[in-house]
Backbone bond lengths (Angstrom), bond angles and torsions (degrees), N, CA, C in turn:
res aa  C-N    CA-C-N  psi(-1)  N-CA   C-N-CA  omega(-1)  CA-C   N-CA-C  phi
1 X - - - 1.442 - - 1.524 111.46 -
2 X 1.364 126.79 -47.59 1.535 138.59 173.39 1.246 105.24 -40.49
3 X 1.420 112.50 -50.62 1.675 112.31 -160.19 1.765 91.02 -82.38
4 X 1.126 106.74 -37.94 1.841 93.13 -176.31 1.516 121.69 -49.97
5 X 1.166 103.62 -32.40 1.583 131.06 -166.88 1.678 103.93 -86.32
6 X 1.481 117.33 -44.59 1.312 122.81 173.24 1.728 103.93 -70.01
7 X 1.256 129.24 -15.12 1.330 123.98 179.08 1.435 113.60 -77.28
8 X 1.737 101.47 -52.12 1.432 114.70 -171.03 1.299 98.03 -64.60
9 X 0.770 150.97 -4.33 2.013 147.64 -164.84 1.600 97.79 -104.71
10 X 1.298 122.11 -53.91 1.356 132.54 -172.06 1.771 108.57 -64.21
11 X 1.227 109.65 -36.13 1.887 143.65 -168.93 1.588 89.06 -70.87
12 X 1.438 125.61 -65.85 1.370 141.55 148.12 1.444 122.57 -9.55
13 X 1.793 110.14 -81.85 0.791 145.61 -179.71 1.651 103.50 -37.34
14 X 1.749 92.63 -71.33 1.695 105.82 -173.87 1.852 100.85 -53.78
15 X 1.187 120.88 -39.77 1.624 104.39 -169.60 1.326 117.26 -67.51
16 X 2.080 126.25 -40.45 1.407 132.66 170.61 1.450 100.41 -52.75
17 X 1.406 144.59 -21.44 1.683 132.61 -159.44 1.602 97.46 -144.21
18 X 1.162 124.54 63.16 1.646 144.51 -178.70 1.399 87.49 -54.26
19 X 1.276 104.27 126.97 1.708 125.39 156.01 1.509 87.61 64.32
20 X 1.605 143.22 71.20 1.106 135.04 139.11 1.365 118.91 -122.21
21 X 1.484 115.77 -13.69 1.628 107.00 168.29 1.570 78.14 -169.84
22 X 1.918 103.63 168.87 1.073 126.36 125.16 0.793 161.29 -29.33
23 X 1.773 125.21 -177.43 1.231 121.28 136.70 1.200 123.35 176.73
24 X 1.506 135.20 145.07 1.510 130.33 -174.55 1.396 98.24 -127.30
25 X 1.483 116.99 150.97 1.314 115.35 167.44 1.872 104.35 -108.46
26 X 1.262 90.13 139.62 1.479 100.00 -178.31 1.771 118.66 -90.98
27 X 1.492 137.52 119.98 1.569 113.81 -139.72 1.639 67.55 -109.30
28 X 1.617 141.53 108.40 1.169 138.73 132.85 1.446 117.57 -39.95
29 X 1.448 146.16 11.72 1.146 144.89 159.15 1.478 119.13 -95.56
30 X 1.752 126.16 -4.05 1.546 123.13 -179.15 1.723 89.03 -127.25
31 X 1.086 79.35 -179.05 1.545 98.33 -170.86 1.646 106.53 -80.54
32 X 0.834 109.58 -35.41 2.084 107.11 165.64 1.142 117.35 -47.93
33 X 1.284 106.49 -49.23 1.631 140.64 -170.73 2.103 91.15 -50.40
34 X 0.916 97.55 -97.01 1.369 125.19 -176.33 1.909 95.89 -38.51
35 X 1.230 105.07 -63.85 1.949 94.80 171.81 1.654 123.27 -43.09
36 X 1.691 106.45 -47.38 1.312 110.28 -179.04 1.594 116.92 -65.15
37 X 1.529 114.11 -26.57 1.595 134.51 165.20 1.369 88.57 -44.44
38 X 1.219 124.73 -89.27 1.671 138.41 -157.91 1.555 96.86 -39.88
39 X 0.638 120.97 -56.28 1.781 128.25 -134.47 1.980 81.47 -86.48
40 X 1.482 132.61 -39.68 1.795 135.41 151.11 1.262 108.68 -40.28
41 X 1.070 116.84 -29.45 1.419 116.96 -137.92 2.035 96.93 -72.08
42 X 1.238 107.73 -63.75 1.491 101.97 168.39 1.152 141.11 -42.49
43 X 1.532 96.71 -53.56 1.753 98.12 163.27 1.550 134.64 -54.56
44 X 1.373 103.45 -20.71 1.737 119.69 164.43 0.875 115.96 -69.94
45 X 1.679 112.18 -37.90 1.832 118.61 -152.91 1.270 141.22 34.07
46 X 1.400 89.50 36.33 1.420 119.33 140.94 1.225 123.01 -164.41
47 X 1.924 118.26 -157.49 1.666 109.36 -157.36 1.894 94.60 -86.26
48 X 1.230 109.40 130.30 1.525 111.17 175.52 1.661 111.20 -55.68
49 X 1.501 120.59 124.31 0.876 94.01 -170.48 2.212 116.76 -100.59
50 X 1.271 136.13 163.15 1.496 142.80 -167.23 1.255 105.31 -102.87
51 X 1.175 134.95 96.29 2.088 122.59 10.28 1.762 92.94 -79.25
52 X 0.858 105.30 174.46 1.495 137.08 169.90 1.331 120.89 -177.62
53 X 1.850 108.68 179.84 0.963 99.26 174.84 1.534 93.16 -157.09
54 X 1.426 101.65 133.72 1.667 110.79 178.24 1.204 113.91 -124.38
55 X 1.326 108.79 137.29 1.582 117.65 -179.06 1.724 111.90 -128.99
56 X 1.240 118.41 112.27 1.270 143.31 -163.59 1.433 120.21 22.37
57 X 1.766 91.27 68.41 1.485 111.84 176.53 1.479 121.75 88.81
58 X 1.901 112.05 -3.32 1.280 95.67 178.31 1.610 96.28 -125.39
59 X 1.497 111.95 -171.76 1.371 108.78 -155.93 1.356 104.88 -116.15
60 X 1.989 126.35 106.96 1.581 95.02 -127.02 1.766 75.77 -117.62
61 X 1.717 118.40 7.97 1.495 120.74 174.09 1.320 101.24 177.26
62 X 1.544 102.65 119.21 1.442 128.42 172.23 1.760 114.69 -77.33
63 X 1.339 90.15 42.80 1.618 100.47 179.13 1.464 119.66 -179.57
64 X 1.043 137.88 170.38 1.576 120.03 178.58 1.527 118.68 -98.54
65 X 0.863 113.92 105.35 1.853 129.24 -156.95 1.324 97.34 -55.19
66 X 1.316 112.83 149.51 1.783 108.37 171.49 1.725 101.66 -85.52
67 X 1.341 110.68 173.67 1.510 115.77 -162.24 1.498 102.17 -73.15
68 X 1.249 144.17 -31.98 1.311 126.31 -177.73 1.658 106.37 -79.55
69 X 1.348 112.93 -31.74 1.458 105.79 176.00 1.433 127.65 -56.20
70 X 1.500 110.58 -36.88 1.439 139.01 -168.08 1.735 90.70 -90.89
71 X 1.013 122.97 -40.07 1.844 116.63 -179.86 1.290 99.72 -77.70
72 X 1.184 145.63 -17.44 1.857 143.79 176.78 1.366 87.21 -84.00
73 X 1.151 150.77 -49.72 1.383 134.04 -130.22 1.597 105.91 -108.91
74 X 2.173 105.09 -14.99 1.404 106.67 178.15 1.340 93.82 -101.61
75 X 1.353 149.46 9.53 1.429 146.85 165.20 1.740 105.24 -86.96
76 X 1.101 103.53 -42.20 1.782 111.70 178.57 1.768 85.58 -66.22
77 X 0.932 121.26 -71.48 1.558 123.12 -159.96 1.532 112.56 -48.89
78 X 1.237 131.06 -27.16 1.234 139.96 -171.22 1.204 126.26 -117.12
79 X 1.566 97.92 -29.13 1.475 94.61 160.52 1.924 135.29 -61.49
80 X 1.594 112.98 157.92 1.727 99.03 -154.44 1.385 84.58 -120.98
């Protein structure tokens, strides 16, 4: 249910800020899931943590941000 809810916010998120990021969800419960973990895992330099959230290799919340937190932090991030 968390992750459904962390999608729809991001789904959200992505439509108010058109063309400013992505996004993939990573399913740590299959075996892709857990490979695509590994293969983050360096560029973080350290263990990714479930929920999280990484943004081009670094680890930018060890939890799934609520939507105004995560909309301050992609306005700081994008703004020039």
């Amino acid at each position: 249910m968390l992750c459904n809810l962390a999608v729809g916010v991001m789904e959200e998120l992505q439509s108010d800020h058109a063309g400013a990021f992505s996004f993939a969800v990573v399913d740590a419960s299959t075996r892709d899931g857990v490979k695509r973990l590994q293969e983050l895992r360096p560029g973080a330099g350290r263990q990714i943590p479930v929920p999280g959230v990484v943004v081009d290799g670094a680890i930018v919340f060890d939890r799934i941000p609520d939507m105004d937190e995560f909309g301050e932090w992609l306005d700081a991030a994008t703004s020039t």
